[in-house]
Structures are given as structure tokens and as C-alpha cells.
C-alpha positions as a Markdown table, in Angstrom:
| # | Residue | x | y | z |
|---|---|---|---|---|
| 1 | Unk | -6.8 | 34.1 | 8.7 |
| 2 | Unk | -8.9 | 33.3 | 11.8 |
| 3 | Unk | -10.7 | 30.5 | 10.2 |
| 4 | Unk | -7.8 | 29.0 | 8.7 |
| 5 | Unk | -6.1 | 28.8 | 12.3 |
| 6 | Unk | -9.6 | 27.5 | 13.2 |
| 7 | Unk | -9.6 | 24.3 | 10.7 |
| 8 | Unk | -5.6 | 23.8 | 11.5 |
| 9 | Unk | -6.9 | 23.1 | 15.5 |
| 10 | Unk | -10.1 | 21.0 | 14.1 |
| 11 | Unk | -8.0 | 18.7 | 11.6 |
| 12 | Unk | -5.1 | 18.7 | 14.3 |
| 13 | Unk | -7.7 | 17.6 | 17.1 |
| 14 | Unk | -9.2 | 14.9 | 14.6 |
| 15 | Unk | -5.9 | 13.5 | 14.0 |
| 16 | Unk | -5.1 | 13.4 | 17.2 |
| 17 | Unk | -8.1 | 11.6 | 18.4 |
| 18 | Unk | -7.8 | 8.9 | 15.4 |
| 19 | Unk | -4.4 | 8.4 | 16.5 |
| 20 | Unk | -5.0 | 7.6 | 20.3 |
| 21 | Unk | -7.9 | 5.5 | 19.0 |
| 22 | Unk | -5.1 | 3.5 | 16.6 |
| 23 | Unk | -3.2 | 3.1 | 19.8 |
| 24 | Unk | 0.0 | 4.7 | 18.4 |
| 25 | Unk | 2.1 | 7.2 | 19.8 |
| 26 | Unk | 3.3 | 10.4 | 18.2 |
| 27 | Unk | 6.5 | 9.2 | 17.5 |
| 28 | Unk | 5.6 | 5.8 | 15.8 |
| 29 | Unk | 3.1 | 7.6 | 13.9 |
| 30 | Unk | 5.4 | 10.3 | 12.5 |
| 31 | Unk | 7.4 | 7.6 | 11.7 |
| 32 | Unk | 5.3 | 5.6 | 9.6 |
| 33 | Unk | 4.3 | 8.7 | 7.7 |
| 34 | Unk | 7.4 | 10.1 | 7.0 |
| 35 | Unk | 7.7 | 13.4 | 9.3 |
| 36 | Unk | 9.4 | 14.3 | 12.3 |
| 37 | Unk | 7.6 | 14.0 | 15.7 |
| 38 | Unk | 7.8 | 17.3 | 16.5 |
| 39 | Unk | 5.8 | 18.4 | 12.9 |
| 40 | Unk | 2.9 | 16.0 | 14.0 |
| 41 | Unk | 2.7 | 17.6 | 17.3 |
| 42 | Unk | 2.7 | 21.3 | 15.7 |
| 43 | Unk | -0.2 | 19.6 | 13.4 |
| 44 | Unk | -2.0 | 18.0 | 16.1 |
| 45 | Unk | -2.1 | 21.2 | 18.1 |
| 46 | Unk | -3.1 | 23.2 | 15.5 |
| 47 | Unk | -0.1 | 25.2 | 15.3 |
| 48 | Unk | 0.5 | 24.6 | 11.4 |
| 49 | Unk | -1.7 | 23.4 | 8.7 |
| 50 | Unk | -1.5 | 19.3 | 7.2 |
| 51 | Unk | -0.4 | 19.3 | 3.6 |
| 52 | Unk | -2.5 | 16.6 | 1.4 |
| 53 | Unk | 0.2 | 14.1 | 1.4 |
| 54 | Unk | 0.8 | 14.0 | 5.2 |
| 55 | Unk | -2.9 | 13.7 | 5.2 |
| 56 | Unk | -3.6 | 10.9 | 2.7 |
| 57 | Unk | -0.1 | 9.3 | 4.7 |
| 58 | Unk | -2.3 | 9.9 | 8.0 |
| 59 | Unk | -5.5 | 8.4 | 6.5 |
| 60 | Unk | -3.6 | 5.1 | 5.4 |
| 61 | Unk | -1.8 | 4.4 | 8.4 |
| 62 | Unk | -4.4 | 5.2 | 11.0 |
| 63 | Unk | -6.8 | 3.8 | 8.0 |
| 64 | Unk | -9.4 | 6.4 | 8.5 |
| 65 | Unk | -11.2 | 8.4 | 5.9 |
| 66 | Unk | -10.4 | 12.0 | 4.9 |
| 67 | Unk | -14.1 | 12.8 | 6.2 |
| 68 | Unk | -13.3 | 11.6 | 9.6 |
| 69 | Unk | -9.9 | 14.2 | 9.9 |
| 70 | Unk | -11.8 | 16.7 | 8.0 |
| 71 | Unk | -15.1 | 17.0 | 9.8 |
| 72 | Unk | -14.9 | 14.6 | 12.9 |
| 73 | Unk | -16.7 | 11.5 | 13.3 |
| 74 | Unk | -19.4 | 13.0 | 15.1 |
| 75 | Unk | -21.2 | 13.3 | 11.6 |
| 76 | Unk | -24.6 | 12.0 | 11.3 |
| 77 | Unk | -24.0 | 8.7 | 9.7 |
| 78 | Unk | -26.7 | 7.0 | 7.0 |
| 79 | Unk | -28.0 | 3.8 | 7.7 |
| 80 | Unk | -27.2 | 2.3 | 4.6 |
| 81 | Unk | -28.0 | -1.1 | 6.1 |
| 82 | Unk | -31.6 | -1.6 | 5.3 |
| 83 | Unk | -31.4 | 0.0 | 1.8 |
| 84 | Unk | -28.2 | -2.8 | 1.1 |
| 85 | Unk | -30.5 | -5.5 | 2.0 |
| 86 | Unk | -33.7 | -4.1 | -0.1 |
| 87 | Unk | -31.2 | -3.8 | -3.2 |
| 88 | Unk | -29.9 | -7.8 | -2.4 |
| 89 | Unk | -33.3 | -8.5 | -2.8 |
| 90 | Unk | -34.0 | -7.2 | -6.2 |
| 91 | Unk | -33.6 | -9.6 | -9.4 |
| 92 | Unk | -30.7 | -8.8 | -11.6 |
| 93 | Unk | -32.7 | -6.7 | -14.3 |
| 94 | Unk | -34.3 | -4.1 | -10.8 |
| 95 | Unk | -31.2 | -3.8 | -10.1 |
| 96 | Unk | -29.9 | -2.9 | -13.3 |
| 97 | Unk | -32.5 | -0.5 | -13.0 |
| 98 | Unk | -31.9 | 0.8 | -9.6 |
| 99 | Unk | -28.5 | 1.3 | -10.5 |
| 100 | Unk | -28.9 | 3.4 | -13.9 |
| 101 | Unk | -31.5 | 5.6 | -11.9 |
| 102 | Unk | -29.4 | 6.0 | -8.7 |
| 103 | Unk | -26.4 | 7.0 | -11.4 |
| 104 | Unk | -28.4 | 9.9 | -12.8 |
| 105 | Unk | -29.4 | 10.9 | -8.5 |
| 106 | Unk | -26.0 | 11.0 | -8.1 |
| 107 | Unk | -25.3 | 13.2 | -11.2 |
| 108 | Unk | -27.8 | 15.6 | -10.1 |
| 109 | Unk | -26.2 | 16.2 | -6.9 |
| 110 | Unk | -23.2 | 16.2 | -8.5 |
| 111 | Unk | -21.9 | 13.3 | -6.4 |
| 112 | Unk | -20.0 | 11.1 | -8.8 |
């Protein structure tokens, strides 16, 4: 029960900090999403947990991932940058390639 109360204050925290960075108040967020002020406050302070539709609500309005009110943007990011531009490079039939092997990758780590 402790480490449920312990995700509630993580995922309340995130929200909280993707809201501020939207620029919205409590109450103009809880209104976009459908739920009273005062039930975004008791999410954003932990106090209850976020059912998946108020999240996926949250994540559209303040159009952030799940990831980011999950686990915090503080994640160590890929640089996926520099592999993009390596696979714009390739000729139609490398990539075709590419893309059938990075398909099975994927599979293996059960990632689709």
C-alpha cells in the first residue's frame, strides 16, 4: 500500500509540473478535462490515484506523453538524431532492409 501512495505523489508531482509548464491553472485544466478542481488538486498532491481516462485527458490537453507523467522527464533520452539522418541516407531497397531487421529487434524485445 506504501508504494501505491508512493506512485499517486510521483504521477501527482509530474502532472503538476507539466501543468505549470502548459501555463494553466488548476482550474482551467480540470476544466478542460472534465473533473472538478478540487479532484486535480487531490491528484496533484498525491492524495488519490489518476484513473487512465483522466490521464489520457491530461496527456492531450497538456499534450505530453504518458512516459513523461509516468516516470518524469528526467529520463535519459536517446539521441535518435544522428541514427534519422544515417537512415535518410540509405537507398530505398537499405532501407527496406533496415526496416524488416529493426522489425524483428523490436520483436525480440518485445517492443512492438
Amino acid at each position: 500500500m506504501k508504494q501505491a501512495k508512493q506512485i499517486n505523489l510521483t504521477i501527482g508531482a509530474n502532472i503538476q509540473k507539466a501543468r505549470v509548464k502548459a501555463h494553466m491553472t488548476q482550474e482551467q485544466l480540470s476544466e478542460r478535462i472534465g473533473i472538478g478542481a478540487t479532484s486535480l488538486s487531490a491528484i496533484e498532491r498525491g492524495a488519490v490515484g489518476v484513473s487512465l481516462t483522466t490521464l489520457r485527458n491530461i496527456c492531450g490537453t497538456l499534450s505530453v506523453s504518458s512516459d513523461v507523467l509516468l516516470f518524469g522527464d528526467d529520463l535519459p533520452q536517446n539521441d535518435v538524431r544522428d541514427l534519422a539522418d544515417r537512415l535518410a541516407r540509405l537507398s530505398p531497397d537499405q532501407f527496406e532492409i533496415v526496416s524488416q531487421v529493426f522489425a524483428q529487434l523490436l520483436a525480440a524485445f518485445s517492443l512492438r
